[in-house]
DRENROMAR-598788 format. One record per atom (N, C-alpha, C, CB): x, y, z; residue in one letter. Coordinates in steps of 0.1 Angstrom, whole numbers, plus 2048, in hexadecimal, padded with zeros to 3 digits. Atoms other than C-alpha are relative to their C-alpha. Glycine has a CB too. Example, Ala and Ser with C-alpha at 12.3 -4.5 7.8 and 13.67 -1.06 7.14 Angstrom:
<nodes>
8097F4800a 87B7D384Ea 80980C800a 7F680080Ca 7F77F5800s 8897F5847s 7F880B808s 8048057F2s 
</nodes>
This chain:
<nodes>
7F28017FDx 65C7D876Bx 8077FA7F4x 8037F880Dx 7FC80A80Fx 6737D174Dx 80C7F7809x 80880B7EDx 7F680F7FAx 68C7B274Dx 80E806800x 8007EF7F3x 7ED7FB800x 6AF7B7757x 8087FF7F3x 80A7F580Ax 7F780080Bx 6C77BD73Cx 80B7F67FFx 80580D7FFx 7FA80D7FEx 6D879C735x 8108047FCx 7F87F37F6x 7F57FD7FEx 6F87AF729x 80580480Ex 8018087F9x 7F77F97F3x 7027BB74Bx 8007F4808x 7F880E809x 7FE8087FCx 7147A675Dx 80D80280Dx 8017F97F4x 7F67F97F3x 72B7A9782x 80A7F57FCx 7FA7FF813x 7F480C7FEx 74B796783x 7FB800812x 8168077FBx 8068047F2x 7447847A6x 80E7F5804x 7ED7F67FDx 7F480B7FBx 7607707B9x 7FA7F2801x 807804811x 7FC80E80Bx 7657497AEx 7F67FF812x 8187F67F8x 8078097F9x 74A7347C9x 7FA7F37FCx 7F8806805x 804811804x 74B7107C6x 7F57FF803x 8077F4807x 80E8027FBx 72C6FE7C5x 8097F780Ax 7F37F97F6x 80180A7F6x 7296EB7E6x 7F37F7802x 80380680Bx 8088087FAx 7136D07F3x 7FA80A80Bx 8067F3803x 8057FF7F4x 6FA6D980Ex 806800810x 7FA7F87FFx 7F78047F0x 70D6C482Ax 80C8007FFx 7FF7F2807x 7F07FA802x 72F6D381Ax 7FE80C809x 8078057EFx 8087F17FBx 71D6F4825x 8047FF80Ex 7ED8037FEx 8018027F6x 7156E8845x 80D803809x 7FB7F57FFx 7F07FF7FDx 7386DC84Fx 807809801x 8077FC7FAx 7F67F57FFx 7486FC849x 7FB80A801x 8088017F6x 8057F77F9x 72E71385Bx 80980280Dx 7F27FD804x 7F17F87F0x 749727878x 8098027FAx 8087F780Fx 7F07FF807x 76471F861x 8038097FAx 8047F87F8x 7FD7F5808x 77373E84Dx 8027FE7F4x 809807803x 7F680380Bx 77B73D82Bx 8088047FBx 7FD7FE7F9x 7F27FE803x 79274F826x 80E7FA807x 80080E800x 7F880A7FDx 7B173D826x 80E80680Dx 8067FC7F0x 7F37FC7F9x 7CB756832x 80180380Ex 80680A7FAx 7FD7FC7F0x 7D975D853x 802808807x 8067FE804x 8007F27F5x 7D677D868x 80F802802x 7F77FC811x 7F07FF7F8x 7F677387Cx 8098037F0x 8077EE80Ax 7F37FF808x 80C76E860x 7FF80D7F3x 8047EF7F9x 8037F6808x 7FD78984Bx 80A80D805x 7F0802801x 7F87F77F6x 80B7A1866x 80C7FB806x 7F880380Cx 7F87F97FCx 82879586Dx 80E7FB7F8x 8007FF80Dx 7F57FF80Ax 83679584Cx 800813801x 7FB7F77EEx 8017F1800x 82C7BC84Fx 80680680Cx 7F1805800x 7F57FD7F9x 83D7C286Fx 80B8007FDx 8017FB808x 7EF7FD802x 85E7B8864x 8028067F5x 80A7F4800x 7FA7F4808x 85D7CE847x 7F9810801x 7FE7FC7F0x 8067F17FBx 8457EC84Fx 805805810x 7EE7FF800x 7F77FA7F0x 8597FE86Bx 7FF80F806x 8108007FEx 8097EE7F5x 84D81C887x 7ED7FD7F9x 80B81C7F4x 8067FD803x 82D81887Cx 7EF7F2804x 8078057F3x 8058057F6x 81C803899x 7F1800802x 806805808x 80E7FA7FFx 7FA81589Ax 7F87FB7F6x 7FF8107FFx 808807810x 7F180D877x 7FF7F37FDx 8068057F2x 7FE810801x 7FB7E8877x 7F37FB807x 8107F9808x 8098057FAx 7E47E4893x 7F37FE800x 7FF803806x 80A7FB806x 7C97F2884x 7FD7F47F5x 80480E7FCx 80280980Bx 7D17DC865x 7FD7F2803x 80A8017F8x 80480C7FEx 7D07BF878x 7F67FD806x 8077FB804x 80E8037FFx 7AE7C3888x 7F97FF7F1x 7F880B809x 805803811x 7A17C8862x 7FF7F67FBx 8078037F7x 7FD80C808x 7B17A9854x 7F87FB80Cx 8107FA7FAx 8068067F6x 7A3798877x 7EF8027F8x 805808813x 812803802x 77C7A586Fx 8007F97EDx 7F4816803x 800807812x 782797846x 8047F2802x 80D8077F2x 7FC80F7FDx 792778851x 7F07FA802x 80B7FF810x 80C8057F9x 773772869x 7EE8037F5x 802809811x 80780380Cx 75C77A849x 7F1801809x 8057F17F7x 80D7FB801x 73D78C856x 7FD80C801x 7F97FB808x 8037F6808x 7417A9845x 7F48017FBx 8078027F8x 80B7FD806x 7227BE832x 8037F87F2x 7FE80F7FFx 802807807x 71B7A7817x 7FD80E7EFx 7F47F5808x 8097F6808x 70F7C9801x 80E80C800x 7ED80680Ax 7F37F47FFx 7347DB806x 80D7FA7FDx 80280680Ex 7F780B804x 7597D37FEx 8047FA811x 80F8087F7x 7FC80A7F1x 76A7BC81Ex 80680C806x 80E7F07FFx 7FA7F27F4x 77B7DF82Ax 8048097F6x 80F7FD80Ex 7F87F480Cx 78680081Bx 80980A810x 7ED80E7F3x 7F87F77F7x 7A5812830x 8068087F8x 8097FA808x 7F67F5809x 7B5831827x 80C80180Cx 7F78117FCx 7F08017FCx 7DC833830x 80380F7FEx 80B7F67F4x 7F87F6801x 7E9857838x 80A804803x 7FE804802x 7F37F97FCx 80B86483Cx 8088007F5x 8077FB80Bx 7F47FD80Dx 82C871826x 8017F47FAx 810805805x 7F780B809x 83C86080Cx 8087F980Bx 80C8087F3x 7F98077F8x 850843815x 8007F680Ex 804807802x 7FF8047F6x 843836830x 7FB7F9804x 7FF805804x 80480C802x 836815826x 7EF7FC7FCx 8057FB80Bx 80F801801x 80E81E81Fx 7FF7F57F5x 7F980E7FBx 80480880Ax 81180C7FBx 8097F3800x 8018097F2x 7FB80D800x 82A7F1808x 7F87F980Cx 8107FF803x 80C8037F9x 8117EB822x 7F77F57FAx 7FA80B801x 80980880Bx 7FB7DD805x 8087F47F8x 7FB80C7F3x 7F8809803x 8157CA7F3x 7FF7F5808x 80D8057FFx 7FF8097F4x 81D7B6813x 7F27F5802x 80280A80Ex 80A8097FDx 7FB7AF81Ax 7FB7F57F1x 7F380A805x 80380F80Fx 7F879F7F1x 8097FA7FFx 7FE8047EEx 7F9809803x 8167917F4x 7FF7F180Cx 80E8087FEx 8088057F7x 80977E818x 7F37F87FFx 7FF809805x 815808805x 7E5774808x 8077F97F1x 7EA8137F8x 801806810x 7F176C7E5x 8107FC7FCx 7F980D7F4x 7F6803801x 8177657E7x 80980A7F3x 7FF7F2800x 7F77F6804x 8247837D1x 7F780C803x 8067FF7F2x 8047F17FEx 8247A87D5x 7F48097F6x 80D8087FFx 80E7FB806x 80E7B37B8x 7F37FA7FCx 8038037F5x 813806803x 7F079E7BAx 7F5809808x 7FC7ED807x 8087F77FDx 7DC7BC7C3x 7FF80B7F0x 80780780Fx 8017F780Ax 7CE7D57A9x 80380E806x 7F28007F9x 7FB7F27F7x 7DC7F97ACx 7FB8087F8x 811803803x 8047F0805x 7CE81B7A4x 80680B801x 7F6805805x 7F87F2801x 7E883779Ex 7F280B801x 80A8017EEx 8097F4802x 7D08547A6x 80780B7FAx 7F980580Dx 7FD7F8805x 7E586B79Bx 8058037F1x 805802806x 8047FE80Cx 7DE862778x 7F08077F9x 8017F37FCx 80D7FD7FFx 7BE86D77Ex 7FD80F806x 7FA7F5809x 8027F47F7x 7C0893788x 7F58047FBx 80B80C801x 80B7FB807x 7AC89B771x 7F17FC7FCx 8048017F8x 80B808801x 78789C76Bx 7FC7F87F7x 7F9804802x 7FE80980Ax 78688C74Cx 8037F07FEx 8078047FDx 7FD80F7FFx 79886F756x 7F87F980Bx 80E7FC803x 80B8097FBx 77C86476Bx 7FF7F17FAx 7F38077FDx 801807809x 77585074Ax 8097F4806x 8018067F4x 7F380F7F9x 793838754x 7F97FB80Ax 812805809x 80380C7F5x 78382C775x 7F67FB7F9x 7FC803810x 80E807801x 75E826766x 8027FD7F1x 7F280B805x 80080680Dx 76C81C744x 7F880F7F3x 7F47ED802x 8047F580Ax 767833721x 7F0802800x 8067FD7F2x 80C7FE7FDx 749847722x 7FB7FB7F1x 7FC80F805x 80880580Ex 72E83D702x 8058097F4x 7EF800801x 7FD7F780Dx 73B84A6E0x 8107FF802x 7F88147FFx 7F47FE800x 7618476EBx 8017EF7F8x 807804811x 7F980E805x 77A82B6DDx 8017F680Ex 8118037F9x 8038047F5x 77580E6F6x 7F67FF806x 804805806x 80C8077FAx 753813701x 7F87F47FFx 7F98067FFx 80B808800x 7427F76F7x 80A7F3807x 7F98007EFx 7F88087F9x 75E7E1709x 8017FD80Dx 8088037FEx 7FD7FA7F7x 75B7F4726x 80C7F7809x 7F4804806x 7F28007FAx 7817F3731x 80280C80Bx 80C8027F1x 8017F07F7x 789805750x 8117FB803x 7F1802813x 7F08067FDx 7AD805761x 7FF7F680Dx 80D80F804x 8028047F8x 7A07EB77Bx 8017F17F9x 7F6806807x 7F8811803x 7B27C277Dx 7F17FB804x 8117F880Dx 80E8057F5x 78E7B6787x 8057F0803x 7EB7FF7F6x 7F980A7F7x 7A1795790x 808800808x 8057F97FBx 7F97F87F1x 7B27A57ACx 7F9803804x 80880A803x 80A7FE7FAx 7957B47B2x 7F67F5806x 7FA8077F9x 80B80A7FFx 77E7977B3x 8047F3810x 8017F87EDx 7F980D7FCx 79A77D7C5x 7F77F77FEx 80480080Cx 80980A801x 78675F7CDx 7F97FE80Cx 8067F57FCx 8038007F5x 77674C7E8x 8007FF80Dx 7FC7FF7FEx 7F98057F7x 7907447FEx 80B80F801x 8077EF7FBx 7F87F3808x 7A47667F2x 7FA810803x 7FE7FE7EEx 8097F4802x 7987877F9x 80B8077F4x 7FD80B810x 7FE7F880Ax 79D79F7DBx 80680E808x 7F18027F8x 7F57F37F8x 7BA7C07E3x 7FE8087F2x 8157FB806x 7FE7F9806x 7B77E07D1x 80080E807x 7F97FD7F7x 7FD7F47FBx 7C88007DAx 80280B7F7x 80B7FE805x 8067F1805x 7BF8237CDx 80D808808x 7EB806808x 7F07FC7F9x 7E68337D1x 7FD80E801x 8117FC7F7x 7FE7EF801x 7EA8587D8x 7F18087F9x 8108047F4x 8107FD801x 7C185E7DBx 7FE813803x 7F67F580Dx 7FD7F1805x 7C98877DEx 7FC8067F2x 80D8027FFx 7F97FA80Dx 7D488E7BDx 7F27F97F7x 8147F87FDx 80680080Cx 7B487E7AEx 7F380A7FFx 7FE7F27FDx 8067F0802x 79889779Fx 7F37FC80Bx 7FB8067EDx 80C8007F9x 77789D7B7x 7F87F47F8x 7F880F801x 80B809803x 76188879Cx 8047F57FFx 7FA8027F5x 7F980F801x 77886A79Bx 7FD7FB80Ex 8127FF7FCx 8058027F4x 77386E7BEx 7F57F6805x 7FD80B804x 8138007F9x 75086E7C4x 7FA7F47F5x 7F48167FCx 803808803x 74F8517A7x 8027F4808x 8038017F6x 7FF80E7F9x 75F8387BEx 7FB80080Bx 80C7FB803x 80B8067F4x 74483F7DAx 7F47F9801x 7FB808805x 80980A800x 72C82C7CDx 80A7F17FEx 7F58037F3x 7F28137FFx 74C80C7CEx 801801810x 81A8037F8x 7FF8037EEx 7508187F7x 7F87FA802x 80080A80Bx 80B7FF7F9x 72D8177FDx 7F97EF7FBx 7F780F7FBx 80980D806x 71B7F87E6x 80F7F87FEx 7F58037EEx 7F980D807x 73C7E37DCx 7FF8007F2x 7FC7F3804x 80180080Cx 7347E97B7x 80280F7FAx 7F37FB7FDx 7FB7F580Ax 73F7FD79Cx 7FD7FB7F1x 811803801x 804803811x 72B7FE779x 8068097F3x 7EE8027FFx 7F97F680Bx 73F80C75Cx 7F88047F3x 80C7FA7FCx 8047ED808x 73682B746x 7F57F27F3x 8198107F4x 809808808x 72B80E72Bx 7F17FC804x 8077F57FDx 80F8077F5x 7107FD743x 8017F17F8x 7EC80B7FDx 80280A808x 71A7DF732x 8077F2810x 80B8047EEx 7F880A7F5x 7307CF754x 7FF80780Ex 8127FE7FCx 7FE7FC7F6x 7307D2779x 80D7FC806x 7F67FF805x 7F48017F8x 7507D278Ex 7FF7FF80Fx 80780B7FDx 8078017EFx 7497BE7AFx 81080180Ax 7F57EC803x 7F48007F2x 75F7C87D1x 7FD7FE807x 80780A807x 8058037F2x 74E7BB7E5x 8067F0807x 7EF8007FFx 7F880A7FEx 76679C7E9x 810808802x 7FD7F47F2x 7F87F7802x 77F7B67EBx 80480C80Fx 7FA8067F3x 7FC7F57F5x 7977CB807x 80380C7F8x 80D7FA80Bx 7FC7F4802x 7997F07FCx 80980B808x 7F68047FEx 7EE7FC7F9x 7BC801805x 7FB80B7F6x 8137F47FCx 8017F880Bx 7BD8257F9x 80D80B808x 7EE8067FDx 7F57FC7FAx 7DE83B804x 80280E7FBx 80A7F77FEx 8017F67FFx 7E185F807x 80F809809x 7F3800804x 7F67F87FAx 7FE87D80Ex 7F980C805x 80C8047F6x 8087F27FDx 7E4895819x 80080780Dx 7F47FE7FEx 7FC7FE7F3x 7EA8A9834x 80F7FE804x 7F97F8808x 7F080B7FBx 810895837x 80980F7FDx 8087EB7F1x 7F97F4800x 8218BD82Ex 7FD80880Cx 7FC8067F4x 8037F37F5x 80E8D3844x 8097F780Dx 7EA804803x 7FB8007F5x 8148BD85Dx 80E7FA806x 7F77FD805x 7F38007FEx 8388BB859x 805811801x 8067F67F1x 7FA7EF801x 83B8E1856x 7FC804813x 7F380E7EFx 8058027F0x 8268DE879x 80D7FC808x 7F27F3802x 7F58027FBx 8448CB885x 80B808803x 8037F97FCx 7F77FA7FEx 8608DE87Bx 80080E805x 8058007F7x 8047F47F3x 84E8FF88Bx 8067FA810x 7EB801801x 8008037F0x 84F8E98ADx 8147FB7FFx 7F17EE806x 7F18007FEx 8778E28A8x 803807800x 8087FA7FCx 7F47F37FCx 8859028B1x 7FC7FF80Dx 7FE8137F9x 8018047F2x 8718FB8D4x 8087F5808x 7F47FD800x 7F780E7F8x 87E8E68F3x 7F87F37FBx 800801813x 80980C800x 8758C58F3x 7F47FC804x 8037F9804x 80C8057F3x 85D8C490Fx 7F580B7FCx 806803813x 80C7F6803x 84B8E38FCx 7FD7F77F6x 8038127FBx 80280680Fx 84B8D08DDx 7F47F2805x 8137F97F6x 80780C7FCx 8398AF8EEx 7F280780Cx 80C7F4808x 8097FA7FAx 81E8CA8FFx 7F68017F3x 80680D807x 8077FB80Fx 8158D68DDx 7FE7F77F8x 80880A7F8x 80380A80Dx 8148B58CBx 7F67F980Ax 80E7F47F7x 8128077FDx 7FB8A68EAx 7F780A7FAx 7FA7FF813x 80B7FB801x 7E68C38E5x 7FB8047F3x 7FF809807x 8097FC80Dx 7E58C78BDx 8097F47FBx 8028127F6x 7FA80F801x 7F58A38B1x 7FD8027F2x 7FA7F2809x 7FC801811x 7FE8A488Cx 7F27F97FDx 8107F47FBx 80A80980Cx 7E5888884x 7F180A801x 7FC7E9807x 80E7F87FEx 7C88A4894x 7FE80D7EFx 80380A813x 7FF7FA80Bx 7D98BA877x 7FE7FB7F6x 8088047FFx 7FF80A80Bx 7DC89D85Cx 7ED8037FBx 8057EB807x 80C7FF804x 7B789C862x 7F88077F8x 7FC800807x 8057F7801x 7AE8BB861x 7FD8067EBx 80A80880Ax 7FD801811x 7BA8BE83Bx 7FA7F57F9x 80F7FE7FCx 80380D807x 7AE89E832x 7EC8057FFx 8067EE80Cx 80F7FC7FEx 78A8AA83Ax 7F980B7FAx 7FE80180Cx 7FE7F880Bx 7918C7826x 7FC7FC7F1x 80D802800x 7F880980Fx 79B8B2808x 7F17FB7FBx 80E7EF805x 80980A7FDx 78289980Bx 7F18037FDx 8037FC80Ex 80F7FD7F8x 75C89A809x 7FD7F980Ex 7F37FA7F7x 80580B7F3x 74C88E82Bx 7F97F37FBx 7F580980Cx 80780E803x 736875818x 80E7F67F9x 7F18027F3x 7F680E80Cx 758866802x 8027FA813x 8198087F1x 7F88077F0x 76986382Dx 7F97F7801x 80080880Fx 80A8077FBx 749857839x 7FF7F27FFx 7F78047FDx 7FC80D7FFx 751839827x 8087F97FDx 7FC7FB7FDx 7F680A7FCx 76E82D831x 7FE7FA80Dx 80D805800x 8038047F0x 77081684Ex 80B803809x 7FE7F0803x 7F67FC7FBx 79681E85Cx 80880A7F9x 8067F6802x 7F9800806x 7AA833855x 80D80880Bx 7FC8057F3x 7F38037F5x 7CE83085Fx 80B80A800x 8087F37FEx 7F87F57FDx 7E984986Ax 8107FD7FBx 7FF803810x 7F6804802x 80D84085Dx 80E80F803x 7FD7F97F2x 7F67EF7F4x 82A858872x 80C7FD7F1x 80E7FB81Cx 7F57FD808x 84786485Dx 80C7F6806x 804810800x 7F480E7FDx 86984A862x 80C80A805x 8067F57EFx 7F88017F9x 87A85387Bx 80E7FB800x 7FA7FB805x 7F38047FEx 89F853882x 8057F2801x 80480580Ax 7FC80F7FBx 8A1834899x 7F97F77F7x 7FD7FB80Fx 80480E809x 88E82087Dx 8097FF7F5x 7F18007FBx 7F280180Cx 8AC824867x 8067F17FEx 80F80B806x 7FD80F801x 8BE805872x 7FA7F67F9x 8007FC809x 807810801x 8A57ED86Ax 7FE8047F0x 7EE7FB80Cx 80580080Dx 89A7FF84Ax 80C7F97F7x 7FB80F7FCx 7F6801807x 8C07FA83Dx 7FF7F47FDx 80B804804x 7FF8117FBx 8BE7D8849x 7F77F77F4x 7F77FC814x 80B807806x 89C7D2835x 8068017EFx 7EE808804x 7FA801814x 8AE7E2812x 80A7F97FEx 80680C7F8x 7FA80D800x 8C87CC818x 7F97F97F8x 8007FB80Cx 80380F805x 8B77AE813x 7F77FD7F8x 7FB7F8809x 80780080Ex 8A27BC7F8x 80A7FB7F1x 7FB8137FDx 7F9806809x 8C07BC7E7x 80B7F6800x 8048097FCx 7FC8097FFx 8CF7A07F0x 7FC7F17FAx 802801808x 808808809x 8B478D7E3x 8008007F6x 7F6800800x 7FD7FB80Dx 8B979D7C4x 80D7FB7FAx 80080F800x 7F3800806x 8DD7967C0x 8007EA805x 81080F80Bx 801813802x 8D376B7CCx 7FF7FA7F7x 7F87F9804x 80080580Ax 8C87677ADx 80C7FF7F1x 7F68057FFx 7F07FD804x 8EC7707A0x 80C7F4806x 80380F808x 7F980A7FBx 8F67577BCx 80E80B807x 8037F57F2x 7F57F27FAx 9087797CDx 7F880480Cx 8028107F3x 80A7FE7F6x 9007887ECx 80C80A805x 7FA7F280Ax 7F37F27F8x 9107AA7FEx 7FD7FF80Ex 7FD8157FAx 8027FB7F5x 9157B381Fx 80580E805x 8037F8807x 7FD7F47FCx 91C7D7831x 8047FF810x 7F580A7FCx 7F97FE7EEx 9317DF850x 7F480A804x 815809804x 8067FB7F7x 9247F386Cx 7FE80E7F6x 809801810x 7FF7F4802x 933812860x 7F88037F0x 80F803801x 80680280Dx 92380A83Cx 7F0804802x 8037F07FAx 8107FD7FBx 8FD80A850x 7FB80E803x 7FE7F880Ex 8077F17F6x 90382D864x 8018057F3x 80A80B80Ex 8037FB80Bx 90D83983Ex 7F38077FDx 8027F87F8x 8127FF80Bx 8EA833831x 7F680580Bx 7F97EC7FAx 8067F77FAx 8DB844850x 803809804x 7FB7FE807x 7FF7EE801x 8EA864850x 7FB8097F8x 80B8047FDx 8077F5808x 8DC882845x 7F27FA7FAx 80B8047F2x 81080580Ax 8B887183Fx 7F780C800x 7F57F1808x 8097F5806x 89E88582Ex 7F07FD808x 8007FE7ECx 8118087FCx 87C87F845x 7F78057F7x 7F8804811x 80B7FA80Dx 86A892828x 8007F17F5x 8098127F6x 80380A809x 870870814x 7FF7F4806x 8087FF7F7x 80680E7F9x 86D85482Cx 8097F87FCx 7F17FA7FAx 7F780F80Ax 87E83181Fx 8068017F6x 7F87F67FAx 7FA800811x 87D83A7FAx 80F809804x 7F180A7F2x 7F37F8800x 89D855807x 8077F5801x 80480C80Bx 7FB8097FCx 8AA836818x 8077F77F1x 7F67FA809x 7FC809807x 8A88217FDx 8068057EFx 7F47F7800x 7F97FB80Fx 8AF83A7DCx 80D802808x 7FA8117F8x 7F27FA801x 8D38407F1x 8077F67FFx 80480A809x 7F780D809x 8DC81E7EDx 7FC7F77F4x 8027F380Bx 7FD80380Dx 8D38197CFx 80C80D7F6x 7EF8007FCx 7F27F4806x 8E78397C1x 8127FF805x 7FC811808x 7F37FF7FCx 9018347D6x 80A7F1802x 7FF80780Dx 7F980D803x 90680E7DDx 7FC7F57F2x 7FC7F980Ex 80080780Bx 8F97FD7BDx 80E7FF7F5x 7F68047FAx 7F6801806x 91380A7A8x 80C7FA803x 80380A7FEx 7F18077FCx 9318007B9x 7FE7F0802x 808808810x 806810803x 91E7DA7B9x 8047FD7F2x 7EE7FC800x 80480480Dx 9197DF795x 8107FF7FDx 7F580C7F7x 7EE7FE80Cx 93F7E878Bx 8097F8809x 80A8167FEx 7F980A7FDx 94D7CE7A5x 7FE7F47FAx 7FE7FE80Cx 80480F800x 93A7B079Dx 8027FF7ECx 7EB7FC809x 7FE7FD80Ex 93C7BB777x 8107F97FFx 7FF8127FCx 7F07FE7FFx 9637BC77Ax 8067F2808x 80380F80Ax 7FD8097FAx 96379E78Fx 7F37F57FDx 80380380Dx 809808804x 94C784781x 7FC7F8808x 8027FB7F6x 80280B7F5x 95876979Ax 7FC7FF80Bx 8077FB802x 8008027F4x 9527767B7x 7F2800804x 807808807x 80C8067F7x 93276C7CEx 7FD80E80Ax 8057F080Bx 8077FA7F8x 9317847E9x 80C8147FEx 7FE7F5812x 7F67F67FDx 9407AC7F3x 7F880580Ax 80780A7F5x 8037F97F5x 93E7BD80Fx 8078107FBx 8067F780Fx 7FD7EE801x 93B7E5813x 80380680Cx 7F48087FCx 7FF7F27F7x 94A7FF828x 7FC80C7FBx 80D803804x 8027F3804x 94A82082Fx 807809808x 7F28037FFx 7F97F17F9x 960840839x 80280B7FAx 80D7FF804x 7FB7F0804x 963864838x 7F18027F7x 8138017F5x 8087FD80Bx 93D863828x 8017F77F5x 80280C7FBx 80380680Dx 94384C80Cx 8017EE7FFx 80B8087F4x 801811804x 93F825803x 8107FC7FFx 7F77FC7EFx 7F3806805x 95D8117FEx 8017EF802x 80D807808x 80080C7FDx 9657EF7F7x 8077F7808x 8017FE7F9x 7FC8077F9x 96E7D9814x 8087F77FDx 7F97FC806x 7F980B803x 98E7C780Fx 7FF7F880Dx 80F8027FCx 80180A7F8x 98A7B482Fx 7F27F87FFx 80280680Bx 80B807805x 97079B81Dx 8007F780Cx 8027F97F2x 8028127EFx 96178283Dx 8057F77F6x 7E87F7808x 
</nodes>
């Protein structure tokens, strides 16, 4: 047997030495620090209609909290399906901004830099003879990855479609073992201190085209035909397509996310609001919108884009008229917005 190769080396999450009867003491106890509850219900009040999947997410965090996971795998790997918009990758945010007090302390994987097979190379770092190999650089934060030992490690694999079969079938040895050795062989990349989030539009067309077939029907035909073939049976269907059965196989959840709904309008307006209100505190400014200013921004919504419609139409439509008031008026602190006949306007009746 020859001796292990003393170059190769895992990044491993930070574990204090402890004493014996430190040990002891804190057998039952969890270590990870964060909190289930409040994890969820910072994600309730901004992820909205989308009830099923929260629940889901919060048994997850529950079995990682309680930390007797496979010791030989990452702490969980879920995949997120449905349209654009409809909070899969704020989903993730939330939960890093909840464990780690801002939104990007998670590493992220655009897959759809990756269509191609070529760029495999990017996840497992340049192959031997390229510029880079002997560095081996991959596009992975392995300190997001890693977190610590009070911390679990968040990395999300965005719009996992669009990347090629072999990029695929390279991150099944990351579902399955928690490790990933790059193309050099010089480093290993440990997940196994680590929740894997991976988010997907697959399926999210057909079975919108499925829908608008069933709206020319009555109602009561339309809720016959969705018990007995239910979108997510279609979602699947495609996804299993897509997919190898060995990449599915190892995932442990994966979650259903519905398109955004009419009646969740209100609240979404409510939530961009105070996105940008926060934005404009640091100005020491702050807006508000009448009634008629709210129904505005839910008319005519696009369910083919989810939130992001929501939120590109007040940005196009209400930023500007911020930008060229508060410009124009340096002194003032707050404005309020109306709206008639379709269009914005500025509220002279300031509260």
């Amino acid at each position: 047997m020859t001796a292990a190769n003393p170059a190769i080396h895992a990044v491993k999450p930070a574990t204090p030495a402890r004493s014996a009867s430190e040990k002891d003491r804190l057998i039952g106890k969890p270590r990870f620090l964060f909190d289930p509850g409040t994890v969820m219900q910072a994600l309730r009040l901004r992820i909205i209609g989308q009830d099923d999947a929260l629940n889901e997410i919060e048994k997850m965090l529950q079995v990682v909290k309680a930390d007797f996971s496979s010791p030989e795998r990452p702490l969980s790997v879920t995949l997120m399906l449905g349209p654009t918009g409809v909070g899969k990758t704020e989903t993730v945010r939330l939960i890093a901004e909840a464990i780690y007090g801002h939104s990007d302390a998670f590493c992220r994987i655009d897959m759809n830099t990756l269509a191609q097979e070529h760029y495999a190379a990017a996840i497992t770092g340049a192959p031997p003879g390229y510029v880079g190999s002997k560095e081996g650089h991959s596009l992975f934060d392995e300190t997001a990855i890693a977190g610590s030992h009070t911390r679990p490690g968040i990395v999300l694999f965005d719009e996992l479609e669009k990347a090629s079969i072999e990029v695929l079938r390279g991150l099944m040895n990351v579902l399955d073992t928690g490790k990933l050795t790059l193309t050099a062989g010089t480093k290993t990349i440990d997940f196994r201190n680590c929740m894997i989030f991976m988010t997907s539009n697959v399926g999210a067309q057909v079975a919108q085209l499925y829908l608008d077939k069933l709206n020319v029907l009555p109602k009561k035909m339309q809720d016959i035909c969705l018990k007995r073939v239910p979108t997510q049976r279609i979602i699947e269907k495609v996804m299993q397509r897509k997919f190898d059965p060995e990449f599915i196989n190892r995932i442990d959840r994966t979650l259903h996310y519905r398109p955004v709904q009419n009646d969740a309008l209100p609240m979404l307006v409510e939530i961009e609001l105070e996105k940008l209100n926060q934005r404009l505190r640091h100005q020491k400014r702050s807006l508000s919108l009448t009634k008629s200013a709210k129904a505005h921004f839910c008319q005519d919504h696009d369910i083919r884009y989810g939130a992001r419609h929501l939120a590109r139409k007040m940005r196009t439509e209400l930023e500007p008229i911020l930008a060229v008031y508060f410009l124009n008026h340096p002194d003032q602190q707050h404005l309020q917005i109306d709206a008639s006949e379709g269009a914005l306007s500025l509220d002279t009746r300031q509260p």
